[in-house]
GUKE-536318 format. One record per residue: residue number from 1; residue in one letter; y negated, x negated, z negated of N, C-alpha, C in turn. Coordinates in pm, 1 decimal, padded with zeros to 6 digits. Atoms other than C-alpha are relative to their C-alpha. Example, Ala and Ser with C-alpha at 12.3 -4.5 7.8 and 13.67 -1.06 7.14 Angstrom:
<nodes>
[1, a, [00119.0, -00089.0, 00000.0], [00450.0, -01230.0, -00780.0], [-00120.0, -00090.0, 00000.0]]
[2, s, [00119.0, 00082.0, 00006.0], [00106.0, -01367.0, -00714.0], [-00109.0, 00077.0, -00073.0]]
</nodes>
This chain:
<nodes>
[1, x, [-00027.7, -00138.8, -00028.6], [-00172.9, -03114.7, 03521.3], [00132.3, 00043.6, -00063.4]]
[2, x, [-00123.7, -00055.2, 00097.6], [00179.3, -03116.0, 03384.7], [00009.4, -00030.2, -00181.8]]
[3, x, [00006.6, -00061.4, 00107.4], [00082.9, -03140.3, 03048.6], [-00065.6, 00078.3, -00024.5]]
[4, x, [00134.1, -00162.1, 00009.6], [-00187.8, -02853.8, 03082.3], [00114.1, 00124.7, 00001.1]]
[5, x, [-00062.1, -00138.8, -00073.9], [00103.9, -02645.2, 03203.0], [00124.8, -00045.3, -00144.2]]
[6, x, [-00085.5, 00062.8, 00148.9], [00371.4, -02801.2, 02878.3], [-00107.0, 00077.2, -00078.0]]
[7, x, [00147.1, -00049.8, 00103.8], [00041.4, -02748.5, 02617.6], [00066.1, 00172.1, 00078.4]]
[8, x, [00020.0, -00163.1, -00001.7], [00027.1, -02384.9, 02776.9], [00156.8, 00099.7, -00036.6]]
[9, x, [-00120.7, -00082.0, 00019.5], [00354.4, -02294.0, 02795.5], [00086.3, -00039.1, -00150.9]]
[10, x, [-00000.4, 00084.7, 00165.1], [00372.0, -02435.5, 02404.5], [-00049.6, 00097.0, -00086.1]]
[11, x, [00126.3, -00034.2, 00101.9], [00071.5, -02257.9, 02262.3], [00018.5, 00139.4, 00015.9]]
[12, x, [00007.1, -00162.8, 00002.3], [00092.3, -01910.7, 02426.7], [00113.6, 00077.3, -00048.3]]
[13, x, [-00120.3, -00074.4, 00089.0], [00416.8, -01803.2, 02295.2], [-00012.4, -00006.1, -00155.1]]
[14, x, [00050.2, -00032.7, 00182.8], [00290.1, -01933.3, 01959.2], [-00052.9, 00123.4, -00019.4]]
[15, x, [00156.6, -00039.0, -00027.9], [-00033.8, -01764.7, 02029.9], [00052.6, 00151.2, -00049.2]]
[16, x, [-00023.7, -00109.0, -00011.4], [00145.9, -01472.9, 02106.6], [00129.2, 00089.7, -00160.4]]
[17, x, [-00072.2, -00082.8, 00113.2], [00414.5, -01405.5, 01798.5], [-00050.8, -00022.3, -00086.1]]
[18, x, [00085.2, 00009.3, 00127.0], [00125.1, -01549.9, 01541.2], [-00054.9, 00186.9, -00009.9]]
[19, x, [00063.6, -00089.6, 00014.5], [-00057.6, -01262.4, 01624.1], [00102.1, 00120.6, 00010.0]]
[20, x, [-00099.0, -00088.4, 00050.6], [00220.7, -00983.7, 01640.0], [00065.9, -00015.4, -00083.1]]
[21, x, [-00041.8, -00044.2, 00142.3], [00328.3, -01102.8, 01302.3], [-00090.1, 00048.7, -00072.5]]
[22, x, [00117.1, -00058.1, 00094.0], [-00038.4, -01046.4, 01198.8], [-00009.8, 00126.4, 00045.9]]
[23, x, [00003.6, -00124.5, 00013.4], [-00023.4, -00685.8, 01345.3], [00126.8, 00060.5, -00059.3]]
[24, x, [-00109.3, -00090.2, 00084.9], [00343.0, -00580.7, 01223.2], [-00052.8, -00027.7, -00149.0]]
[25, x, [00018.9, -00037.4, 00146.0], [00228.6, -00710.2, 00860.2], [-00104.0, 00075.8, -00061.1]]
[26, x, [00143.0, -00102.7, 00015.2], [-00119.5, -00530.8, 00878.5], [00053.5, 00100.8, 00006.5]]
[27, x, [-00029.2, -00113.7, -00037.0], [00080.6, -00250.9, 00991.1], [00080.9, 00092.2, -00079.9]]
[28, x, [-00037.6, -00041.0, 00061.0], [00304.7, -00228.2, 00742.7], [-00066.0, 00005.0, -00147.0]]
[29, x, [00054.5, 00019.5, 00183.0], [00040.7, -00312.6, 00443.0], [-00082.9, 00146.9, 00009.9]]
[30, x, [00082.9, -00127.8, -00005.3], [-00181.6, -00011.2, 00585.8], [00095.4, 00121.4, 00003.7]]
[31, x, [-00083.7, -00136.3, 00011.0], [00099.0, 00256.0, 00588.9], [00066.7, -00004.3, -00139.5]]
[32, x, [-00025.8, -00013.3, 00163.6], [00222.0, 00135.2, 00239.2], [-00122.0, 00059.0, -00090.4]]
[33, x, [00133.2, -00058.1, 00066.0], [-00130.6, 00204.5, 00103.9], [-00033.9, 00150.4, 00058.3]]
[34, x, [00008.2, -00151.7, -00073.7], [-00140.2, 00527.6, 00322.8], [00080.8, 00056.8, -00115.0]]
[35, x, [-00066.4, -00072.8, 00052.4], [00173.9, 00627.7, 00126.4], [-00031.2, 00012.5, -00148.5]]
[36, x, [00060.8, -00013.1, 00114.8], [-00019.6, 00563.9, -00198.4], [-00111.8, 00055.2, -00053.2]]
[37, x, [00149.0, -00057.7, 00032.7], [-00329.4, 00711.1, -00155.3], [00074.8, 00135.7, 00026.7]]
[38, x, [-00010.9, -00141.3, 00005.7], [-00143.1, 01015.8, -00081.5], [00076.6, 00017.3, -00119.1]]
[39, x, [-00070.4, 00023.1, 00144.3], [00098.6, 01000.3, -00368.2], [-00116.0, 00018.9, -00132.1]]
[40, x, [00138.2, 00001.1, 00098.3], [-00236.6, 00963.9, -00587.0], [-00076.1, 00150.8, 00006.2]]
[41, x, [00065.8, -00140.4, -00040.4], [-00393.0, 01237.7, -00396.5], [00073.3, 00137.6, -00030.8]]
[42, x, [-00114.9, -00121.0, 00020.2], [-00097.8, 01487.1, -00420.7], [-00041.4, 00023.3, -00143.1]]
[43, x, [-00027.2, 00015.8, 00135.3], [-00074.4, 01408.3, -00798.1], [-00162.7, 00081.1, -00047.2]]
[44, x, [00136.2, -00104.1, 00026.3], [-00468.7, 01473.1, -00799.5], [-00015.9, 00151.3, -00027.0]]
[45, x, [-00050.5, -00082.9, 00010.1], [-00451.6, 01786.4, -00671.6], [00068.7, 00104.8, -00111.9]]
[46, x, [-00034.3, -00066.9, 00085.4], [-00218.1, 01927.5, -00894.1], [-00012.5, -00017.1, -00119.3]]
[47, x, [00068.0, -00004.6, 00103.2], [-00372.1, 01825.8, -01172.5], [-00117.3, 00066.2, 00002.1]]
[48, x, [00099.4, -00048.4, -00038.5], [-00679.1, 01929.2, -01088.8], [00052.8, 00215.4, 00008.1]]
[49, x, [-00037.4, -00142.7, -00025.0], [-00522.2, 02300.0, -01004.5], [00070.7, 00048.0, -00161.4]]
[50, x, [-00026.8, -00060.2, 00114.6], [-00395.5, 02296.3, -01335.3], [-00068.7, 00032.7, -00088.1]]
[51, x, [00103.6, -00006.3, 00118.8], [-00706.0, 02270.8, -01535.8], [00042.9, -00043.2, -00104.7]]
[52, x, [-00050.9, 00037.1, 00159.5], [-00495.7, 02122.5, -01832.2], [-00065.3, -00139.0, -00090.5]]
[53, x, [00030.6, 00089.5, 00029.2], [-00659.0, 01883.1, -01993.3], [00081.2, -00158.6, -00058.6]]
[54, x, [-00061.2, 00085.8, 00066.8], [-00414.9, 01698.9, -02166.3], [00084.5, -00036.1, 00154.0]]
[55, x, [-00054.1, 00027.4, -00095.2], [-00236.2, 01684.8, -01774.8], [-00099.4, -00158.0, 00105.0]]
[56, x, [00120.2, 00115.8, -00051.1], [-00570.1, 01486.2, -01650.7], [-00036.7, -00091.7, -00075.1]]
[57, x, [-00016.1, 00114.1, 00148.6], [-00547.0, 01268.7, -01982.9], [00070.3, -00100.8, 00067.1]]
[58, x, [-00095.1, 00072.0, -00056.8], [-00213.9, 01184.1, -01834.3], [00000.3, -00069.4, 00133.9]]
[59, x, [00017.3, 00008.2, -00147.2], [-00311.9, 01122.7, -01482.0], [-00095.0, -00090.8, -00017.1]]
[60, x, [00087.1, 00106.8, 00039.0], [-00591.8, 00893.1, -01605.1], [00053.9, -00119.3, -00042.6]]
[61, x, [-00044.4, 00107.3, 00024.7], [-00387.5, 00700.8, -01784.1], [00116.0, -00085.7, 00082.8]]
[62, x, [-00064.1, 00060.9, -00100.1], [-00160.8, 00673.0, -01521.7], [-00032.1, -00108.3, 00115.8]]
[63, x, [00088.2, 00061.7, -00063.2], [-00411.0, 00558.7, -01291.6], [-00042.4, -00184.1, -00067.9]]
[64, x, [-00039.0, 00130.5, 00026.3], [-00473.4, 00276.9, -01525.5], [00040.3, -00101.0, -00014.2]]
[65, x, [-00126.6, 00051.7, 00024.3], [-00120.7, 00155.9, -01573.1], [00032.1, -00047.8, 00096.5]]
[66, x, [-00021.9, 00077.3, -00149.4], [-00123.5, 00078.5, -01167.6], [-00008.9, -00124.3, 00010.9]]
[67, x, [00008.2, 00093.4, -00009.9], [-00082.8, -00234.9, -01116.6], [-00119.8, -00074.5, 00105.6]]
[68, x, [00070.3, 00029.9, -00102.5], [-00350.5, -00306.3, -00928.9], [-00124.1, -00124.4, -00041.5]]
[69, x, [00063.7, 00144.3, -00004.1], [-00548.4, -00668.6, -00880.2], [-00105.8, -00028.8, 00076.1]]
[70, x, [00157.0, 00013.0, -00077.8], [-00828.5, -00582.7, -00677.1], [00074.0, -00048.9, 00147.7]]
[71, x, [-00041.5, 00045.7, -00139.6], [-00800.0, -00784.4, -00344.1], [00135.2, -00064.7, 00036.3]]
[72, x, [-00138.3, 00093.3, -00057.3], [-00497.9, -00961.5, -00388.6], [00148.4, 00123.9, -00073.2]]
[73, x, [-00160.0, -00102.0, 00033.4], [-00244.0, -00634.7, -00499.2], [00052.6, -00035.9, 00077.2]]
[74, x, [-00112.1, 00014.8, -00105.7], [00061.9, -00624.3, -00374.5], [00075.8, 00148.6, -00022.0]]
[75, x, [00007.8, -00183.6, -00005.8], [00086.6, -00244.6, -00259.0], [00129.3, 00036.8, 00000.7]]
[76, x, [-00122.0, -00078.6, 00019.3], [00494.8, -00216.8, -00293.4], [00006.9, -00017.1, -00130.3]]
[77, x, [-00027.1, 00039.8, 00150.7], [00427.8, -00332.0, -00674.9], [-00032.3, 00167.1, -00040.8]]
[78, x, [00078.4, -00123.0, 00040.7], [00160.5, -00035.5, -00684.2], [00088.4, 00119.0, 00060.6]]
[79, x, [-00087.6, -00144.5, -00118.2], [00393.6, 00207.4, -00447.4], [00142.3, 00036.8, -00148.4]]
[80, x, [-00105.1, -00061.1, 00146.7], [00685.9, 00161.3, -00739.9], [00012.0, 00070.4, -00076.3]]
[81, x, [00018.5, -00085.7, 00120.4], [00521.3, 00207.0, -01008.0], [-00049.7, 00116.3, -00011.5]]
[82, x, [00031.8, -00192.7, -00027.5], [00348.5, 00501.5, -00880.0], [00107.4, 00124.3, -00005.5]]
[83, x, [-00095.1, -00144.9, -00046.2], [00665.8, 00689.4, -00770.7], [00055.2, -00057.6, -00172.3]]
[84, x, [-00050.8, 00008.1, 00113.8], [00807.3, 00553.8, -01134.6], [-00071.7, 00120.0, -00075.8]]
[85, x, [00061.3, -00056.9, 00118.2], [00527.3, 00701.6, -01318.1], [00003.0, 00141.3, 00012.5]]
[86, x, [00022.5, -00151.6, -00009.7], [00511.7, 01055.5, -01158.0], [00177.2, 00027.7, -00019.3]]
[87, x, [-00169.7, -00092.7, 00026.5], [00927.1, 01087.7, -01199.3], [-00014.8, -00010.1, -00155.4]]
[88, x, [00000.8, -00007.3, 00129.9], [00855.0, 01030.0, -01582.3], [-00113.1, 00104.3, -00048.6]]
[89, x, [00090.1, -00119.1, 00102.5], [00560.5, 01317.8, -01590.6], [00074.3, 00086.1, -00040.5]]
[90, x, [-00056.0, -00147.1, 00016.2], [00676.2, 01606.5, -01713.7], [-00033.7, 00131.5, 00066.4]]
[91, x, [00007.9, -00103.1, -00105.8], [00753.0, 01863.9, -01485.0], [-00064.1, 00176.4, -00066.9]]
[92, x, [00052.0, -00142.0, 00008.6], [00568.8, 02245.2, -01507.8], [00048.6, 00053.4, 00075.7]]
</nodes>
């Protein structure tokens, strides 16, 4: 009985900050990607409202240039270069 109660009082404090590191880092990978899909979206948008073609050229190729790796990105690589690439468009 007193190692049931050792073991427990061992495991559940693991138990317990394994899994609140797996929700703070989920938490912070889903609000970094939040802040990129809007960043993308914004940028959309005003391309899109511009009708310019040569603006949605640029926005395409931007899109390309993301660093992005499929399942294994790493969304502050993609968050960078995003805010990099839209401070180098040229402003209207």
């Amino acid at each position: 009985m007193k190692f049931l109660a050792i073991a427990f009082a061992l495991i559940v404090p693991c138990a317990v900050s394994f899994y609140a590191g797996v929700f703070s880092t989920s938490f912070e990978t889903n609000m970094c990607y939040s802040t990129v899909l809007r960043g993308l979206a914004d940028e959309a948008s005003r391309v899109a409202a511009s009708g310019d073609r040569a603006d949605m050229e640029r926005y395409a190729h931007m899109i390309d240039a993301l660093p992005n790796a499929g399942y294994e990105s790493d969304c502050s690589r993609i968050d960078a270069a995003l805010k990099q690439q839209l401070a180098a468009q040229p402003k209207k």
